[in-house]
N, C-alpha and C positions, 0 to 999 in steps of 0.2 A: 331453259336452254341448257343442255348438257355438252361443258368445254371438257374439248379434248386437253390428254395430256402435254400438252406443250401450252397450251392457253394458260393451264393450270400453274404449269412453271413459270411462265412469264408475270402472268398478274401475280403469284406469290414474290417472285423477285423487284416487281417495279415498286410492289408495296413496301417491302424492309426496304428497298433503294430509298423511296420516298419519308420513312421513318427515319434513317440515318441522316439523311439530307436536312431533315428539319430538324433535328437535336444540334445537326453541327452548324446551319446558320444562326439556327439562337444562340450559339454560343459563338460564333463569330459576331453578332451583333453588340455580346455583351461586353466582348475582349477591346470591339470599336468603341466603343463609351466609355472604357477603363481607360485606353490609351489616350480620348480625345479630353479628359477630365485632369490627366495626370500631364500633358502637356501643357495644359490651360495655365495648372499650377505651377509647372517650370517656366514658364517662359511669360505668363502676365504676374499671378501671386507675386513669386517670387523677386520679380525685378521691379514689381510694388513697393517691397519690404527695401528692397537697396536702396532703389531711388528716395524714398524717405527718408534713410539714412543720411545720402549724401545731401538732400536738402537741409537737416539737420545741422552737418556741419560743414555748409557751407553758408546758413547763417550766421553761425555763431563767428565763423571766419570774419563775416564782414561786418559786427561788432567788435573784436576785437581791434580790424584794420580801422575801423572808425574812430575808435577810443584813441589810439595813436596818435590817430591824423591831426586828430582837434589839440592832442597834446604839442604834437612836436612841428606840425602841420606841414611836414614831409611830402611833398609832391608825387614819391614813389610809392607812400602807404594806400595815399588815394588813387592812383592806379590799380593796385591789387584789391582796395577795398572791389572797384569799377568790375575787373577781373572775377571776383567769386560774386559779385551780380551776375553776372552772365551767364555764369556757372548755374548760380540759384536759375536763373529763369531757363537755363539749358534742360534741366532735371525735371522743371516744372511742367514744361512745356511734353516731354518724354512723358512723363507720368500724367501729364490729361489725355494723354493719346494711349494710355493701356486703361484705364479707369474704366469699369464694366458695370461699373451701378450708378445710379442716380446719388444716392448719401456720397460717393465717393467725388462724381464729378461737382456736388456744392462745394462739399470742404474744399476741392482744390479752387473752385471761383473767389471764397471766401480768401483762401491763402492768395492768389492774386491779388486782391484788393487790401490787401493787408500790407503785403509787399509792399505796390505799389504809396499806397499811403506812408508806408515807413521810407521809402526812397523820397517822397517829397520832403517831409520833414528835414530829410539828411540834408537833401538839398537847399534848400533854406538856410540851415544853419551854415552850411560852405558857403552860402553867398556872406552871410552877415561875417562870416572871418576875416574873409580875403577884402571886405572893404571894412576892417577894420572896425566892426560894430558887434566884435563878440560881446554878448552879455549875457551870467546865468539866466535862466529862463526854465524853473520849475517846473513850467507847465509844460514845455518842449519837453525836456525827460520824462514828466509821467507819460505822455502821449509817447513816445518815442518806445520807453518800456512795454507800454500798454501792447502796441501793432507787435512789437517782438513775442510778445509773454502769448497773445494771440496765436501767431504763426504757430508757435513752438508749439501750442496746445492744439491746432487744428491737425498737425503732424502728428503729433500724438494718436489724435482720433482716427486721424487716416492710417495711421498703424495700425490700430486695434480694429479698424474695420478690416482690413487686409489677413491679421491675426485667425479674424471671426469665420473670415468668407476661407481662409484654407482650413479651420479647424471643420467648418460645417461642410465643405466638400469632403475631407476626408471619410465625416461622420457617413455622409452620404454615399461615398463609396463602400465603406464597410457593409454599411445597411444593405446598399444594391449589391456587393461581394457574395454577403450571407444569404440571400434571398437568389440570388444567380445560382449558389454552388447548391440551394437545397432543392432549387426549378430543376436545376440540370442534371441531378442527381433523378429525380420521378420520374422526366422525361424518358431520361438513359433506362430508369428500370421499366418503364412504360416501354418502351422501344425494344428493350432486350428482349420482356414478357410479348409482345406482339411478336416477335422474330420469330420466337419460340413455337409460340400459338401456329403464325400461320406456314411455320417450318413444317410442325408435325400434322395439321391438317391438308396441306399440299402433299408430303409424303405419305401420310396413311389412307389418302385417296387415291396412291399411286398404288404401295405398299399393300394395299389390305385385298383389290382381287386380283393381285397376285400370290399371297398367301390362301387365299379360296382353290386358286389353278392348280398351285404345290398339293395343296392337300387330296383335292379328289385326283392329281395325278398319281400322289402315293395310295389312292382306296383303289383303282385301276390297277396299278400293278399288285396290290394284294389281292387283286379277283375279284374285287366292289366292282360292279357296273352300274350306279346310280348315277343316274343321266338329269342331275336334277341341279348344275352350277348354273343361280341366277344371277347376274351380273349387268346392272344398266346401266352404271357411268363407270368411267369415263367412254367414248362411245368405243376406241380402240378394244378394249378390253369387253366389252357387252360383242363385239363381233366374233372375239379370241372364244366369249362362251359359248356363242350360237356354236361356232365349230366343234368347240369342245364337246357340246352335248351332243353334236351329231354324229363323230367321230366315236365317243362313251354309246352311243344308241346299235353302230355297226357293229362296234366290237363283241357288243353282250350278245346279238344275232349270231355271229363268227362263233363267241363262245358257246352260245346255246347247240350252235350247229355242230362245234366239235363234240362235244359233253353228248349231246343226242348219239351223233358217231359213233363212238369209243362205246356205249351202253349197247347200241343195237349190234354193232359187230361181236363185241364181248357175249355176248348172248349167243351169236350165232355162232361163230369158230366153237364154243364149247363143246356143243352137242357131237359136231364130227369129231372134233379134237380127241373128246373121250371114245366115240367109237373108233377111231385109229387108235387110240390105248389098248383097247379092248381085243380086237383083230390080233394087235402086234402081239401081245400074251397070249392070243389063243392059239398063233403059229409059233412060238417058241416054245408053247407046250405040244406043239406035235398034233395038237387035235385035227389036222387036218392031213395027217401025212407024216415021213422025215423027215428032216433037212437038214441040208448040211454046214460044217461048222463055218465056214464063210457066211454060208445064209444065217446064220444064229447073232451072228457080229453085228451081221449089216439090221438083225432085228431089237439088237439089245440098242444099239444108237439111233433106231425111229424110237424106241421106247422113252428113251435121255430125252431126245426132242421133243420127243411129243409131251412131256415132265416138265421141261422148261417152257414149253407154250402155255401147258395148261396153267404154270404158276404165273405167267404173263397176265394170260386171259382174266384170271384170279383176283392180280392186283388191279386190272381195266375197271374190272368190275367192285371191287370193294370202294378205287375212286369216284365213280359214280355215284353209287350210297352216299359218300362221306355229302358230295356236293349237292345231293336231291334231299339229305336229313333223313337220309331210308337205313344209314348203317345201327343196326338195333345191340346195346348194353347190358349186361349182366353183372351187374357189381354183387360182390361177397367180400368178406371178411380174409385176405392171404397172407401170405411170408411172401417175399419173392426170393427167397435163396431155392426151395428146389424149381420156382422156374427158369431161375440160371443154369443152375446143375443142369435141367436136363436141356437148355438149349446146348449147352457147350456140350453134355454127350452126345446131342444127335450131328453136330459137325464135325464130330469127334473123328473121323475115316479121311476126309479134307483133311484137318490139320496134319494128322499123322503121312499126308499122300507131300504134304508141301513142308514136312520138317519142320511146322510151328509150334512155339511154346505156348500153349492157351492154358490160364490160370485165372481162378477166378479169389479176389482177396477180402475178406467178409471185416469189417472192423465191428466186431462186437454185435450181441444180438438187435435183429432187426423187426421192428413192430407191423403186425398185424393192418393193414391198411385194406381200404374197399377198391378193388378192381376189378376191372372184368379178367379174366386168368385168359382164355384162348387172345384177345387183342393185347395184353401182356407180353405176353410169348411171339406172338406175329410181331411187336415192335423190336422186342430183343430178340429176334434171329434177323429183322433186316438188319440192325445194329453190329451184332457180332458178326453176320454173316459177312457185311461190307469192311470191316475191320483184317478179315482173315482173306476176305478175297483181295483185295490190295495190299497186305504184306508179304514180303517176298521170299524165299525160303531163307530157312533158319531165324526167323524175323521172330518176332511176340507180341501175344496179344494179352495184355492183364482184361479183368471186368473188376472194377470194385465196388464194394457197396457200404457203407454206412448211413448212418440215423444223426440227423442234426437238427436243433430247432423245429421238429416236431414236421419232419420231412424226410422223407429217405431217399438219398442220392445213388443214382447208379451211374458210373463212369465206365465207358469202353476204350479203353489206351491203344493204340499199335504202331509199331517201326515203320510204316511205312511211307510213300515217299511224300506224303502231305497234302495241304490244300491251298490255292492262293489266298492273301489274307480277302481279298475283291469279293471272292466268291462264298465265304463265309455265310456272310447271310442270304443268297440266293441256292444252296443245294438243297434247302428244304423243301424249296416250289416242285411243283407238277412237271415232270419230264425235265428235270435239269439234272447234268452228266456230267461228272469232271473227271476225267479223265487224263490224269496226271502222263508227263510227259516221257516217253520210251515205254511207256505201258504196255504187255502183251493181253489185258485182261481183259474176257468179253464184252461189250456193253449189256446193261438191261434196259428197262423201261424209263427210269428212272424218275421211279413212284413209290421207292422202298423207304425213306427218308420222309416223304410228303406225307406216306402211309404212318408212320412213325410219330408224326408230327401232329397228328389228327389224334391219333390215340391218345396219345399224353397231353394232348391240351385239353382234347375231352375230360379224361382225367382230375382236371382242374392243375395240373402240374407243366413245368419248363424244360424247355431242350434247346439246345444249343453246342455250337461245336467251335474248337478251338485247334490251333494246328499252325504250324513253319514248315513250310519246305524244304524238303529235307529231315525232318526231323518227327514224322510221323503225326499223327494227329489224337485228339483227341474227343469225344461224343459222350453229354454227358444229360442228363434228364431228372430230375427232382416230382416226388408225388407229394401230397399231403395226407398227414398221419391222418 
């Protein structure tokens, strides 16, 4: 099944949603065990440790008020002794209700019964005072010691239990700490690496026929008609190509049909064309008669016309060559300095009719390169020609030429009034005109440039043009030595 682009974005988003989601409940799980571990230890450990404490000295309290009592037999001492009893069993009684292990809740059974037995004792020995039958009784102290020395030691033990169980929870939190932060660490790059993954496999499924469509749209406008963009997913874009190639299929018909055009008319305007040449010279020579000088004017401007069609017809036709691979080469061994020379001297009558300064600036000798000499010369008069036809009187046109890196550069300079930067790269195409603004200057074909462009790429060499508004432009072409 082939998902459309939004499937595509959806399931890649629920997936990183669903990846994020599960990094950050484990680590919300882990943050809930940290906190329910560290509360344990505030609030049972710890008031473990107190309350042993205060049963500690609230023992020994009621040993001392004991020892008093039997001495001085004070009635107030044996109240307070009574008082940290209660105390004692207050603490005891708190502390069997936190006690969270089995060793813990014996020792505290054991401490009760310990208690308990040392409170009989005591009591005994109060009755035999108060009726007057105190007598040492050796055996009463050791016993008496015994249940104390006990408790003390069972306290003891329930301390160090208490001790054990916060040191081994801690151990255990570190353990679970280090083991959490190195999980959540793999996950997080597990997750970020998937993000990643299925980021750039959602966008380069989006991303990649569209890059297909860019490109045969840029083979289209350079005059590529290959009708051949396969494209099957997503299904959006498999329709965009069906058109595409159907649209690429029309066009190349359209262009067949102009290019057919332009060769068969080009063909046929010639033949008349030259016989209106031919006519027009033979009645300006009088071969047929007088005429008079009105009639001579109105024959020398069919002659101009007929000059400018046939140079029309000319360039119709060399385009069609360039595009059927029928325009045929003569490479030799040249200089191009006198094919400068003599292009500037055959515009030589132009420049002097529009007051331009045309100069040509040679920087040091120029090598010998393979060209064909007449398609030479055809590029540098559309070149110069269009340099001189758009500057404006008193204007200038340099040509320079030097040798660099095993290439020789030819630059056409002029004042004139420029090119927009937009259109840079398109006056090279087939019938494209730019026709700077307040211009009185004829149009042509606007195939002197395209013609230009052919030659010197055949060539094996670069052309291109640079130029502000305003500030005249610049056409410049590079061959190989």
């Amino acid at each position: 099944m082939r998902l459309t682009i939004f499937s595509r974005l959806m399931i890649g988003y629920i997936a990183i949603f669903i990846l994020m989601m599960g990094v950050a409940a484990y680590t919300i799980l882990k943050l809930h065990y940290f906190n329910k571990e560290m509360r344990h230890i505030l609030k049972v450990d710890t008031l473990l440790l107190e309350y042993e404490e205060r049963l500690t000295e609230s023992l020994l309290s009621q040993m001392r008020y004991e020892k008093k009592f039997f001495i001085t037999q004070d009635d107030a001492l044996f109240g307070q002794f009574l008082s940290a009893k209660e105390e004692f069993e207050g603490y005891l009684g708190k502390l069997d209700s936190l006690a969270d292990t089995t060793p813990k809740k014996d020792l505290i059974k054991r401490i009760k019964k310990d208690f308990e037995q040392y409170h009989l004792l005591i009591s005994e020995k109060v009755k035999r005072v108060k009726t007057k039958q105190h007598t040492v009784d050796r055996q009463y102290e050791e016993e008496k010691d015994q249940k104390v020395n006990a408790i003390i030691e069972e306290l003891e033990h329930l301390e160090a239990y208490s001790h054990e169980g916060i040191r081994q929870k801690m151990k255990t939190l570190e353990e679970t700490g280090q083991s959490t932060r190195k999980l959540t660490i793999i996950l997080s790059t597990i997750a970020v690496l998937l993000f990643i993954a299925i980021s750039f496999f959602t966008t380069r499924s989006i991303t990649r026929p569209l890059s297909l469509v860019m490109g045969k749209t840029n083979e289209i406008s350079g005059g590529v008609f290959q009708c051949d963009l396969n494209i099957s997913s997503p299904p959006e874009m498999s329709e965009v190509a069906r058109a595409f190639n159907s649209m690429c299929d029309k066009l190349k018909v359209v262009d067949k049909m102009k290019s057919d055009f332009l060769s068969m008319m080009s063909h046929e305007l010639r033949t008349p064309l030259t016989s209106i040449k031919e006519g027009t010279a033979l009645l300006r020579e009088e071969v047929a008669g007088p005429i008079t000088e009105k009639q001579k004017r109105l024959l020398t401007i069919i002659t101009e016309e007929s000059n400018r069609l046939i140079d029309q017809v000319n360039s119709l036709l060399d385009v069609s060559k360039m595009e059927s691979g029928m325009m045929t080469f003569h490479f030799e061994q040249r200089s191009l300095i006198p094919l400068i020379e003599m292009v500037i001297l055959e515009i030589g009558p132009i420049v002097e009719a529009k007051k331009i300064s045309l100069e040509a600036k040679i920087n040091g000798p120029l090598p010998e390169i393979p060209i064909d000499r007449e398609k030479i010369l055809q590029a540098l008069r559309n070149l110069i020609g269009n340099a001189v036809k758009f500057t404006p009187e008193e204007g200038q046109v340099i040509v320079t030429a030097r040798s660099i890196d095993r290439e020789v550069e030819i630059s056409v300079t002029d004042t004139g009034p420029g090119i927009p930067r937009a259109s840079l790269t398109t006056i090279f195409d087939k019938f494209q005109q730019i026709a700077p603004a307040g211009s009185t200057q004829e149009r042509g074909t606007g195939l002197g440039l395209a013609i230009a462009k052919y030659i010197i790429t055949y060539h094996g060499g670069k052309i291109w043009a640079e130029s502000e508004l305003g500030r005249g432009s610049t056409f410049t072409f590079v061959l190989p030595v």
